[in-house]
BAZAMI-457055 format. One record per atom (N, C-alpha, C, CB): residue in one letter; z negated, x negated, y negated. Coordinates in steps of 0.001 Angstrom, whole numbers, padded with zeros to 6 digits, always signed. Atoms other than C-alpha are relative to their C-alpha. Glycine has a CB too. Example, Ala and Ser with C-alpha at 12.3 -4.5 7.8 and 13.67 -1.06 7.14 Angstrom:
REM residues 2
A+000000-000890+001190;A-007800-012300+004500;A+000000-000900-001200;A-001246+000992-000027;S+000060+000820+001190;S-007140-013670+001060;S-000730+000770-001090;S+001415-000414-000462;
END
This chain:
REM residues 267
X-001399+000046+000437;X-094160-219735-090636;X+000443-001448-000115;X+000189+000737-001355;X-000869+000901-000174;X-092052-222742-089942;X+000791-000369-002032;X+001171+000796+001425;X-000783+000554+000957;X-090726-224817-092799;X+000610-001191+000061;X-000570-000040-000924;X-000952+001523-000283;X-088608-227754-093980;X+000328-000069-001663;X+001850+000149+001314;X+000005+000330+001443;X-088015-229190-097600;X+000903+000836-000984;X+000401-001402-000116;X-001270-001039+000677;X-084939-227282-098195;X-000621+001393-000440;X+001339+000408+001259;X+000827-001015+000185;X-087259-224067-098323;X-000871+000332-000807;X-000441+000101+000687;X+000588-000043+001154;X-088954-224856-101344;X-001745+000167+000318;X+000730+001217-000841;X+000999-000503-000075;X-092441-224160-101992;X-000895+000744-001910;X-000675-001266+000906;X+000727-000477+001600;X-095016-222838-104868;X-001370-000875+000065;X-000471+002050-000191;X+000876+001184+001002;X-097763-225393-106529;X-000759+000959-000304;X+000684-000902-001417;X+000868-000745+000922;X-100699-223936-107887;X-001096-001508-000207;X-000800+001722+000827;X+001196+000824+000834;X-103383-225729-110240;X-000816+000728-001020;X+000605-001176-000822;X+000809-000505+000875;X-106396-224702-111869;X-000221-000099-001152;X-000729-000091+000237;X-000064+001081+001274;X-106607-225503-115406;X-001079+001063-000802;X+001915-000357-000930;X+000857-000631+000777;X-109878-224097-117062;X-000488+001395+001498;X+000959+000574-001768;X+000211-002091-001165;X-109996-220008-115532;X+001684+000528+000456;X-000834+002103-001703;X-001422-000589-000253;X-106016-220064-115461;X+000430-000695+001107;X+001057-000144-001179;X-000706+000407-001598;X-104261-220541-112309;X+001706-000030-000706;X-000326+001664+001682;X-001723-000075+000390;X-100635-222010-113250;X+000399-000562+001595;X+000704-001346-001665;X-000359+000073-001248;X-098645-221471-110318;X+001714-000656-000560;X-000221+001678+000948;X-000737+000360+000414;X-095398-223397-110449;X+001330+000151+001785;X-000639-001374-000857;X-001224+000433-001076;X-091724-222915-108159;X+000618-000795+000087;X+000839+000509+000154;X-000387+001283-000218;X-091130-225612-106605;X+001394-000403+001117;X-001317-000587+000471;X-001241+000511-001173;X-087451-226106-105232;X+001091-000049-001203;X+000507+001351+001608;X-000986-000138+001084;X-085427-227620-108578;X+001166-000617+000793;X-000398-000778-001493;X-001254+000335-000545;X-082625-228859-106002;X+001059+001256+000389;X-000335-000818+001225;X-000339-000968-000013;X-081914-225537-105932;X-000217+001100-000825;X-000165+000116+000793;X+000410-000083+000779;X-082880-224457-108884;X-000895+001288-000328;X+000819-000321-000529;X+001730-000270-000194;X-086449-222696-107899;X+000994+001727+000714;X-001602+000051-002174;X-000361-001372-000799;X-084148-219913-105817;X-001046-000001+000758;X+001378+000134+000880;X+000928-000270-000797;X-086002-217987-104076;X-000357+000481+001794;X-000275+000697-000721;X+000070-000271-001185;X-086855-218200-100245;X-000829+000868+000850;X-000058-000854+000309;X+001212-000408-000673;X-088833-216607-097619;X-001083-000697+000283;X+000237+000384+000978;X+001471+000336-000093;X-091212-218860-097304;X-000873-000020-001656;X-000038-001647+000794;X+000329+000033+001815;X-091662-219217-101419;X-000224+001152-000220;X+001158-000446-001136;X+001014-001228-000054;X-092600-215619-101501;X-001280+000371+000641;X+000564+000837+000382;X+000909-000096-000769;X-094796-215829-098976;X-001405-000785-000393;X+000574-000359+001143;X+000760+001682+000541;X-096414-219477-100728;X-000517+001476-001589;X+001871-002295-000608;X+000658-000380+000918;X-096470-216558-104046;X-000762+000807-000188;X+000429+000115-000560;X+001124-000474-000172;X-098068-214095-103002;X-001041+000119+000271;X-000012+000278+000160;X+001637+000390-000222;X-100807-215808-101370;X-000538-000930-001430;X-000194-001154+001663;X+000960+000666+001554;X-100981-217540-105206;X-000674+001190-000604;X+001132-000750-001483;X+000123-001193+001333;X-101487-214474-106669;X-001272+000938+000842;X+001933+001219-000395;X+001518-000454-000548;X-104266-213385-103946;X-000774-000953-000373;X-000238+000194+001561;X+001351+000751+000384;X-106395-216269-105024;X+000086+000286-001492;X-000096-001775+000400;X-000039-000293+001227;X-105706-215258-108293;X-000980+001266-000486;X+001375+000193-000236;X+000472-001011+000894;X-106692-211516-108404;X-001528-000260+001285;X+001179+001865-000230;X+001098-000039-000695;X-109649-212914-105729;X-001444-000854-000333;X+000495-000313+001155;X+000617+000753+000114;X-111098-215860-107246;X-000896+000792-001630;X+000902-001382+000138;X+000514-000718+001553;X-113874-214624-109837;X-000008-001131-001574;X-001972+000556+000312;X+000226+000861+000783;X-113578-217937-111639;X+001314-000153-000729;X-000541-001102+000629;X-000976-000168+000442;X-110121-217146-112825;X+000260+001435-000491;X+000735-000468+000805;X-000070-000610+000654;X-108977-215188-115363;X+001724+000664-000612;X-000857-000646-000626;X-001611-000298-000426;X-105249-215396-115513;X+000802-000852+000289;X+000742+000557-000853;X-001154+000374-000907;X-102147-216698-114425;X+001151-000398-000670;X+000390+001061+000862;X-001138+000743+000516;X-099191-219065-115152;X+001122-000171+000085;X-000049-000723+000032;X-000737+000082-001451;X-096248-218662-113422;X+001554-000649-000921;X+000172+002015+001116;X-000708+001082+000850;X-093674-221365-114411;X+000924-000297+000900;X-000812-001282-000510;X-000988+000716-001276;X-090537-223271-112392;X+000266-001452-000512;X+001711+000871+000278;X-000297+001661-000069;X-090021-227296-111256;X+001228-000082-000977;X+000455-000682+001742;X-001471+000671+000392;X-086865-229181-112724;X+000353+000609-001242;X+001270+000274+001109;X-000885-000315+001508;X-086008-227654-116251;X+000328+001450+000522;X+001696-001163-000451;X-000573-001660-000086;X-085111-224069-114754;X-001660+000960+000428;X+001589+000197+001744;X+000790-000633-000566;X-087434-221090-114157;X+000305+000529+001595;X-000201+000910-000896;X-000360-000483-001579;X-085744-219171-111133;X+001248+000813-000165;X-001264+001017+000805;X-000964-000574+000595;X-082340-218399-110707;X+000082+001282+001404;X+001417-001185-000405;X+000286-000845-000692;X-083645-215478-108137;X+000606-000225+001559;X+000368+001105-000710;X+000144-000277-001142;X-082902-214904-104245;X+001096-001267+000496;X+000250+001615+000311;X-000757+001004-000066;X-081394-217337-102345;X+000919+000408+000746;X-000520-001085+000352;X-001302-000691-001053;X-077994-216073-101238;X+000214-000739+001421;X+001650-000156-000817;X-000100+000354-001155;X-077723-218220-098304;X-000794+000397+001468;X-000084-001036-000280;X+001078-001394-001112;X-080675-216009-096801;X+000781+001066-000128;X-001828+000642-000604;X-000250-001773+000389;X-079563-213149-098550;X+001591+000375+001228;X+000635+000265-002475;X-001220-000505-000545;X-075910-213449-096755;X-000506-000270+001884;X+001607-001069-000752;X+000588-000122-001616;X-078076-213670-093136;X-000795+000779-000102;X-000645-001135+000764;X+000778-001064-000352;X-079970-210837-093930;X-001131-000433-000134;X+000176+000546+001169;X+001346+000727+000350;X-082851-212663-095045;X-000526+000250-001227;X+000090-001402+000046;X+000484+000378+001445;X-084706-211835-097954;X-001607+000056-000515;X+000753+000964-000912;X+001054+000760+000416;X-087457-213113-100092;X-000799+001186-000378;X+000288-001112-001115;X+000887-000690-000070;X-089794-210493-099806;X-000877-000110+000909;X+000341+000884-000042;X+001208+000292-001030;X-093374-210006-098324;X-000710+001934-000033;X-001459-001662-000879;X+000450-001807-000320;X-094717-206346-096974;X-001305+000196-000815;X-000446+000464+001945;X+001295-000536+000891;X-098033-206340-099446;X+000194-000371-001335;X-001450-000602+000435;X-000197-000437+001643;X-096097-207488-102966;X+001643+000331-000237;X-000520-001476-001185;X-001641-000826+000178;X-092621-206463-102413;X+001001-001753-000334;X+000048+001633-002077;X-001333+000935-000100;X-089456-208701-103403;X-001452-000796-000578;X+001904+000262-001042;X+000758+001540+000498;X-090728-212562-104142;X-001212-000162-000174;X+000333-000512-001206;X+001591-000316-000002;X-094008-211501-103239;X-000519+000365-001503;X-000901-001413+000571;X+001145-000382+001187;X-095189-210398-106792;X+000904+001207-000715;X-000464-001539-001292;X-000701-001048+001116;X-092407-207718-108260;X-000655+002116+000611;X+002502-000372+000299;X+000052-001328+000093;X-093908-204349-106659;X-001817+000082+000125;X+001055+000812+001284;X+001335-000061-000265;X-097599-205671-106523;X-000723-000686-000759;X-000288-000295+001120;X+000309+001440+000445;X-098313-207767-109762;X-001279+000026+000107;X+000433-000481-001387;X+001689-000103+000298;X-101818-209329-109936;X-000687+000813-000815;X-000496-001063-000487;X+000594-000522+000773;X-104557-207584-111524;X-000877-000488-001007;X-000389+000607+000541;X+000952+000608+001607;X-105519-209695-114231;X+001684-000536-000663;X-001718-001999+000341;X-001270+000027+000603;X-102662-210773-116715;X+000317-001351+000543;X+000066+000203-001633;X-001061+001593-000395;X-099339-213450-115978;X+000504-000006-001145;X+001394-000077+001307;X-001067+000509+000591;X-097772-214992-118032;X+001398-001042+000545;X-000670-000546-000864;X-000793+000666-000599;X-094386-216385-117320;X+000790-000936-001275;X+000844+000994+000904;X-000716+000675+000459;X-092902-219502-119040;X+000887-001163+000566;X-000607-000228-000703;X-001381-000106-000369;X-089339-220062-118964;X+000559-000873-000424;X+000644+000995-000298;X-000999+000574+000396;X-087276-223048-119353;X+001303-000082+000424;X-000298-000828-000066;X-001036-000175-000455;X-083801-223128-118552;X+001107+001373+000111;X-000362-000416+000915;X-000562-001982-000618;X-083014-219330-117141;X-000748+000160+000561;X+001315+000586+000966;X+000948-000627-000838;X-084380-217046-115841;X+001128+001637+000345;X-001821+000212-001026;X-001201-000524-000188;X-081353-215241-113813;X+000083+000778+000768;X+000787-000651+000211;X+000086-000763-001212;X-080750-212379-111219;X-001632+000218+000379;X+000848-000817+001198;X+001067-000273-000459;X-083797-212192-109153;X-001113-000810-000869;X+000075-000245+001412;X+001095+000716+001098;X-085720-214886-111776;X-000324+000813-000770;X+000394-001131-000860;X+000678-000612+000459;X-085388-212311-114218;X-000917+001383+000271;X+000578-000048-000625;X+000728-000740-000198;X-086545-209555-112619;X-001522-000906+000268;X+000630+000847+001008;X+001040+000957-000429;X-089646-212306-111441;X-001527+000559-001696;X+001041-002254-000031;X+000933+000389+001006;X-090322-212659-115246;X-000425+001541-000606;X+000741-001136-001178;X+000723-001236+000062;X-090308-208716-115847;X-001206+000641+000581;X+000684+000645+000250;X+001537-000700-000689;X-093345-208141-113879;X-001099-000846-000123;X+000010+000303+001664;X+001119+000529+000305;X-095417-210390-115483;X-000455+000933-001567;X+000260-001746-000075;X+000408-000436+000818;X-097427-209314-118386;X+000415-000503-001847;X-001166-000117+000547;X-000270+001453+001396;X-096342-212290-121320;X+001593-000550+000250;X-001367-001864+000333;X-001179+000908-000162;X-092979-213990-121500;X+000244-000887-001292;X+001304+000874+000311;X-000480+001591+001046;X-092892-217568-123265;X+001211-000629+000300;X-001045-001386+000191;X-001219+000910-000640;X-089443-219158-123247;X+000273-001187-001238;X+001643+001106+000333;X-000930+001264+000693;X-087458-222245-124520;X+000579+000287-000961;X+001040-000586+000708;X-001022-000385+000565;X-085320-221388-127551;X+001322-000302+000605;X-000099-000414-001126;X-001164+000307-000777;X-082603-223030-125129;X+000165+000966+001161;X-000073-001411+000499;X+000042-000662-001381;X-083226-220503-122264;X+001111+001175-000196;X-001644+000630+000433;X-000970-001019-000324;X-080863-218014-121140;X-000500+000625+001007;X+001300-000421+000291;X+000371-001348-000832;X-081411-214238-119217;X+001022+000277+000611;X-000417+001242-000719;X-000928-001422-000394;X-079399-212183-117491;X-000287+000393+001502;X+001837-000282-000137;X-000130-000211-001521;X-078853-210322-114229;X+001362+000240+000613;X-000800+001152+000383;X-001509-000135-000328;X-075642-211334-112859;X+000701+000450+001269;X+000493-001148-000161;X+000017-000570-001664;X-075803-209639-109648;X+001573+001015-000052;X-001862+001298+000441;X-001437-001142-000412;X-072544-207341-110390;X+001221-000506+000279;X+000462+000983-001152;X-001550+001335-000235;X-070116-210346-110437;X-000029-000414+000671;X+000431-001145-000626;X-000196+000708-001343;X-071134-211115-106866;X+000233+001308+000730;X-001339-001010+000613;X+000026-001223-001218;X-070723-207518-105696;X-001188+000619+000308;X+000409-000479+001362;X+001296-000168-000651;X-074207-207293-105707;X-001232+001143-001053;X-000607-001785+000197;X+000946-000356+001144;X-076926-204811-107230;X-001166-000680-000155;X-000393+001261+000051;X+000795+000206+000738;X-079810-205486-109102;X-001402+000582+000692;X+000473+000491-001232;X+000743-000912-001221;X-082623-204251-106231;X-001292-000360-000511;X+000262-000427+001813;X+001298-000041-000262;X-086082-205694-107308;X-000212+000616-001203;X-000744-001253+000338;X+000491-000879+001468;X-086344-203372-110139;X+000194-000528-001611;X-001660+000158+000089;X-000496+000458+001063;X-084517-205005-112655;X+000471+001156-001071;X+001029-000867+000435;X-000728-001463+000705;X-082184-201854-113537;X-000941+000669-000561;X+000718+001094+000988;X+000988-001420+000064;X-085599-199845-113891;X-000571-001212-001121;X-001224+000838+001740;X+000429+000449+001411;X-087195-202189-116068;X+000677-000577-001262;X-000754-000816+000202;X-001050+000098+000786;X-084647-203612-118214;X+000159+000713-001269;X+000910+000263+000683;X-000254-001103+001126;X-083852-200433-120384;X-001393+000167-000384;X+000761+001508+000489;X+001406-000277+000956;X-087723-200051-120778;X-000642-000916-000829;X-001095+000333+000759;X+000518+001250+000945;X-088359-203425-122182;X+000642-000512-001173;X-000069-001142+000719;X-001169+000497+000835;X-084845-203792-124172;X+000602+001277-000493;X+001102-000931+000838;X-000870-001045-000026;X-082855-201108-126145;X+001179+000359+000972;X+000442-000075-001047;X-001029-000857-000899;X-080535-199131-123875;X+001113-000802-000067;X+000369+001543-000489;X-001469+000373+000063;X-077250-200343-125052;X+000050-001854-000246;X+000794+000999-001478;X-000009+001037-000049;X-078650-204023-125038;X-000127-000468+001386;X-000750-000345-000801;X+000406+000046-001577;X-080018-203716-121275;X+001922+000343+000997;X-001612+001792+000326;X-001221-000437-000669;X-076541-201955-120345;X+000830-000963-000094;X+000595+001158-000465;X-000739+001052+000215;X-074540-204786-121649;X-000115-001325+001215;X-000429-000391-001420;X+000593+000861-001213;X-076332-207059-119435;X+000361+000099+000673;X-000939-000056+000472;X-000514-000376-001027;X-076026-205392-116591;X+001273+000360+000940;X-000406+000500-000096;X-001292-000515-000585;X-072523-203933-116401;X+000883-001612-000193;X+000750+001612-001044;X-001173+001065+000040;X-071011-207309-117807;X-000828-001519+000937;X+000497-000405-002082;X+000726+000737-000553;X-073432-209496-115782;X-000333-001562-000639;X+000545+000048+001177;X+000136+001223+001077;X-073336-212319-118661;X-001449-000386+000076;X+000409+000430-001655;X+001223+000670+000111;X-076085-214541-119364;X-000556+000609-001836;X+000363-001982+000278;X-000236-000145+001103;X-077311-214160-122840;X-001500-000389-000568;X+000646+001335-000247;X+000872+001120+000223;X-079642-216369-124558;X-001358+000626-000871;X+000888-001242-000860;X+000889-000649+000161;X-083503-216360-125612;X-000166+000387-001027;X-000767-000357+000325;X+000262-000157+001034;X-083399-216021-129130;X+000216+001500-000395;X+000602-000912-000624;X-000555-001940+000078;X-081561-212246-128827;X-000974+000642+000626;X+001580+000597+000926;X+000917-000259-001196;X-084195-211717-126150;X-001437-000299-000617;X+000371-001022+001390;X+001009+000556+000842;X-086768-212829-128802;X+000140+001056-001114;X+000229-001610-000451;X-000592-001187+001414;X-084988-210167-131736;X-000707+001213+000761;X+002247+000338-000307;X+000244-001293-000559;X-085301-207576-129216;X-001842+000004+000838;X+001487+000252+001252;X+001293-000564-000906;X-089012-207665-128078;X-000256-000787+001486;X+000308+001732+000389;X+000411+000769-001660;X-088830-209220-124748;X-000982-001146+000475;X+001195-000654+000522;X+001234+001418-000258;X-090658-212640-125250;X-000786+000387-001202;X+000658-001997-000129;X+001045+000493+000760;X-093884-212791-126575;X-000477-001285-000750;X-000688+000168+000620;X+000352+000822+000502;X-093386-216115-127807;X+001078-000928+000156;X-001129-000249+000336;X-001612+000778+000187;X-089741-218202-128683;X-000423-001660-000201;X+001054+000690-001751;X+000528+001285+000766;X-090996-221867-129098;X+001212-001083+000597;X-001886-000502+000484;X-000584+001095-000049;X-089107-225365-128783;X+000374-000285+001692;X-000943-001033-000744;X+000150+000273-001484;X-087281-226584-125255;X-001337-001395+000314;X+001795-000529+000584;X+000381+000903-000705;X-089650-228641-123164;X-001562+000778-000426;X+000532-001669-000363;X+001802-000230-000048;X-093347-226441-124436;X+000152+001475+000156;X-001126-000498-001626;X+000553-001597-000053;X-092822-223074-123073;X-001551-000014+001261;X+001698+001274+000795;X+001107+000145-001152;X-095589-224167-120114;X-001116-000080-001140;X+000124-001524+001228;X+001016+001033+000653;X-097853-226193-122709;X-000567+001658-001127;X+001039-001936-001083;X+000429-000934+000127;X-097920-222792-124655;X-000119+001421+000326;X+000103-000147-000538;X+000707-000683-000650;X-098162-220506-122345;X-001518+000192+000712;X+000629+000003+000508;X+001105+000125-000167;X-101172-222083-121423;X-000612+000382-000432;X-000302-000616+000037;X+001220-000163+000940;X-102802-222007-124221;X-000133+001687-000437;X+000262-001058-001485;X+000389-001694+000001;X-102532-217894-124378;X-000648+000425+001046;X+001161+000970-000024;X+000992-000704-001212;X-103379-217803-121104;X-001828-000461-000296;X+000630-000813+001865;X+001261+000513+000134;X-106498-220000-122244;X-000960+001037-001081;X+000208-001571-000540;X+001201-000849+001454;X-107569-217615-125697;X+000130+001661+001157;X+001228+000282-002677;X+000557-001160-001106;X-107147-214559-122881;X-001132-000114+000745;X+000872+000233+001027;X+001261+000123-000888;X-109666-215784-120436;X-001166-000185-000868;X+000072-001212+001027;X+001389+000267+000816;X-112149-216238-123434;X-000515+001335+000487;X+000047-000236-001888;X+000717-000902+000154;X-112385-212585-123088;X-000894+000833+001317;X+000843+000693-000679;X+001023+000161-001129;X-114979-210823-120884;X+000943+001043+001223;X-001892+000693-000553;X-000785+000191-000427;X-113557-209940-117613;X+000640+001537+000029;X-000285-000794+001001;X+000634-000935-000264;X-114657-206282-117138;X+001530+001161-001140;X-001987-000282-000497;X-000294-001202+001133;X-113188-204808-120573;X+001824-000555+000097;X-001117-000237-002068;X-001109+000882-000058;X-109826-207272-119690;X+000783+000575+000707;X-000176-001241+000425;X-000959-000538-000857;X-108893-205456-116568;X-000071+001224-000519;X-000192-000103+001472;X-000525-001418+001105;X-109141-201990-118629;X+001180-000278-000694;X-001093+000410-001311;X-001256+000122+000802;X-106961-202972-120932;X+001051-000293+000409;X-000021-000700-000817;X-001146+000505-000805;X-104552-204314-119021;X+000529+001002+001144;X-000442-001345+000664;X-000235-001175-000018;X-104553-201540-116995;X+000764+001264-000313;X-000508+000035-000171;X-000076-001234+001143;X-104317-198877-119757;X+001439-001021-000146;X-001518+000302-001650;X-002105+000964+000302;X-100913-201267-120816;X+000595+000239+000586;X+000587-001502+000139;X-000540+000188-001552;X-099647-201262-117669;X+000099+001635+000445;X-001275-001040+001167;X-000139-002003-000216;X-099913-196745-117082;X+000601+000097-001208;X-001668+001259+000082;X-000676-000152+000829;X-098481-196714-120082;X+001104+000600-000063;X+000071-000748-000298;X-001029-000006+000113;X-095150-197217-119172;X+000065+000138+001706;X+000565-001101-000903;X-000171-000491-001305;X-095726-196781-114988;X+000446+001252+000264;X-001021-000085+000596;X-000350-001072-000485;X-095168-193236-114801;X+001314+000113-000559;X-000893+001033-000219;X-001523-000357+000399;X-091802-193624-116759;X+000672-000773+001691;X+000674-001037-001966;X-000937+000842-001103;X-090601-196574-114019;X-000715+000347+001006;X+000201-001675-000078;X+000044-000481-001495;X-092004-195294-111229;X+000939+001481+000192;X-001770+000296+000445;X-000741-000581-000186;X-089965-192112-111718;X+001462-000017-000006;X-000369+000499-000393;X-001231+000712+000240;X-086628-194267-112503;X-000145-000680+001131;X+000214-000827-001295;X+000052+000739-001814;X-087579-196130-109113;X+000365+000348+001133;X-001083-000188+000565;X+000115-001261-001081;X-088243-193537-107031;X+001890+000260+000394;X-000961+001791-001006;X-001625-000270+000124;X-084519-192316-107862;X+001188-001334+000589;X+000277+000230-001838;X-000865+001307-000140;X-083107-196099-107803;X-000098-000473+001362;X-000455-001180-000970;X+000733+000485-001051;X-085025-197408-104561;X+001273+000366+001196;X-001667+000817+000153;X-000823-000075-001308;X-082694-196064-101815;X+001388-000133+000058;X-000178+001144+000586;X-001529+000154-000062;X-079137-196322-102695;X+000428-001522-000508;X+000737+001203-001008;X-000422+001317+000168;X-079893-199883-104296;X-000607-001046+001283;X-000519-000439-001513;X+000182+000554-000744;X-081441-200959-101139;X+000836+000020+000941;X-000868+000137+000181;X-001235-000516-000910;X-078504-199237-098849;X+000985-001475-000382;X+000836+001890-000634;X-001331+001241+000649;X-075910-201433-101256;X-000496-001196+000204;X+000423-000030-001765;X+000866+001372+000656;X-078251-204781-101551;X+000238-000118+001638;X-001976+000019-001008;X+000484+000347-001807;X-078842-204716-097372;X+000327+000145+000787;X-000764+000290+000625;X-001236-000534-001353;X-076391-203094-095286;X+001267-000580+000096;X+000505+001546-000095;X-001197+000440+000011;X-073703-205391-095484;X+001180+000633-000857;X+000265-000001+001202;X-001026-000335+000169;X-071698-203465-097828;X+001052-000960-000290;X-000137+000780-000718;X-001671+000599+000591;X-067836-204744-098413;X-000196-001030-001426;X+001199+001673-000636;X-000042+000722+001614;X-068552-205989-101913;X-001072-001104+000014;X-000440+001195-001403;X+001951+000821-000153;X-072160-207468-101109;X+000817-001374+000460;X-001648+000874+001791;X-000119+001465-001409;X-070831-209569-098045;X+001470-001035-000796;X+000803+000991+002414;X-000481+001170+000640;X-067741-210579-100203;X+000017-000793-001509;X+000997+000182+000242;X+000643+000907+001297;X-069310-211658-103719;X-000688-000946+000529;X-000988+000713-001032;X+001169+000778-000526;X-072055-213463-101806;X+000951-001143+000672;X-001132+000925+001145;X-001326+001308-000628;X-069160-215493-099782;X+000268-000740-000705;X+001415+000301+000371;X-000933+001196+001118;X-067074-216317-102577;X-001034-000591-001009;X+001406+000861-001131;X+000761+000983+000281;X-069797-217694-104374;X-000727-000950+000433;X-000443+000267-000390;X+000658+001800-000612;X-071371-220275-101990;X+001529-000546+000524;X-001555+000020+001879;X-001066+001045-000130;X-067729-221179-101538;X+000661-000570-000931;X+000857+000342+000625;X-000129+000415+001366;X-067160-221276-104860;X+001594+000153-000347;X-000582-001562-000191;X-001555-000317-000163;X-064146-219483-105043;X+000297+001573-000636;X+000456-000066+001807;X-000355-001591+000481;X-062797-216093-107006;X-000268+000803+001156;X+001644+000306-000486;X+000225-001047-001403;X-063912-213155-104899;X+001513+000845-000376;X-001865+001325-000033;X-001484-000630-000260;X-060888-210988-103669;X-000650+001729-000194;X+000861-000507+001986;X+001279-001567-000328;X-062698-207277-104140;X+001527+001195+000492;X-001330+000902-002365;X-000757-000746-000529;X-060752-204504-102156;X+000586+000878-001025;X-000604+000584+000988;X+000225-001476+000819;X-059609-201402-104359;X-000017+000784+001111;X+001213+000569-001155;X+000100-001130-000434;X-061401-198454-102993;X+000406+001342+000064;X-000572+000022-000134;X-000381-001199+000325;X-059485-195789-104218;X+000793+000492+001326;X+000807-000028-001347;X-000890+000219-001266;X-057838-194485-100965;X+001347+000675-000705;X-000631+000869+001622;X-001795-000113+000515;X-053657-194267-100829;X+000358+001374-000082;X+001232-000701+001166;X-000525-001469+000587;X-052137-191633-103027;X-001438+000731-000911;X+000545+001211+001615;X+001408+000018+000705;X-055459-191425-104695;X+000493+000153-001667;X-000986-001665+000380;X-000657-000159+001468;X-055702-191024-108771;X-000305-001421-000238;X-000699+001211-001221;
END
């Protein structure tokens, strides 16, 4: 696969048994490309391959985590997925030992879905969530919608979604979501260090448990998937009307014009 700087990449470093993998494209603030899926999912095969590792770091360059897909693919039909872990290489195939993801900045659209399929979420008290995919015309496709309501009360997840707002970590800290709210500039420095008192333990009884966590709550979102999977991939990929003009008017940076669908003489 052909690259060029603009295309970002992903960093990995060993640190003890933890593999912190880091997205590396803050000129763009760690969106995500096709080749940067491709760079994460082969992190995340040396991850669940290497026996000398134990878990996983997954962090972003420049002050932001990932503000998800990079529309300038996305509006050529390009997107940051890989055929053995699904969107951004890691949301339909996470590793099999635990991630943690720490978050400075945001973690937005396709970022947050990123950070839902890790196992841990450390953020900034300065960080901000959301999935603002409806204010470009756009749905919510790597399984955001499906996890969302299972990680957040209902009518806190819905808010999100329908008004596509951002909404900051400390509410996102009330409600359960992060495992750990600390100061801007040490959500990496302690994410580490959980990932470090995890790998103490032995490896065997580690992937059980993690596991068993993980079925827990699979047979709810895999049956909320199942259902979601084809009509948000239809909308997300086929050029619909709304897709092709949210996605416009935002790299032109300009109010989108949205049609009304109701046809004439309609209620």
């Amino acid at each position: 696969m052909s690259r060029s700087d603009a295309d970002g990449r992903v960093l990995t470093e060993q640190v003890d048994r933890v593999l912190v993998i880091t997205l590396d494209r803050p000129a763009r603030r760690n969106s995500m490309t096709t080749v940067m899926a491709a760079d994460l999912n082969a992190a995340l095969d040396r991850l669940d391959t290497d026996p000398d590792l134990r878990a996983g770091v997954l962090t972003g360059s420049g002050g932001y985590f990932c503000a998800g897909q990079d529309l300038g693919e996305a509006l050529r039909g390009e997107f940051a997925r890989t055929v053995d872990r699904g969107w951004f290489g890691l949301v339909d195939r996470p590793p099999n030992k635990p991630l943690i993801a720490a978050i400075e900045g945001f973690a937005l659209a396709g970022g947050l879905e990123i950070a839902l399929s890790c196992d841990l979420i450390v953020a900034a008290s300065d960080a901000s969530f959301g999935i603002p995919e409806v204010r470009n015309g756009q749905v919510a496709a790597a399984r955001g919608l499906t996890r969302l309501p299972l990680r957040l009360p209902y009518h806190v997840a819905a808010e999100m979604a329908l008004t596509g707002d951002p909404v900051p970590a400390d509410l996102m800290h009330r409600h359960g979501l992060l495992t750990r709210l600390v100061a801007p500039g040490e959500a990496l420095e302690t994410a580490l260090k959980l990932a470090r008192r995890i790998a103490q333990n032995p490896p065997v009884a580690m992937r059980v448990t993690l596991d068993s966590i993980r079925d827990a709550v699979a047979s709810v979102e895999s049956i909320a998937w199942a259902r979601q999977s084809s009509a948000l991939s239809v909308y997300a990929m086929a050029g619909a009307p709304e897709y092709q003009e949210g996605v416009s008017a935002f790299l032109e940076k300009r109010l989108p014009n949205w049609a009304d669908p109701t046809p004439s003489g309609g209620v």
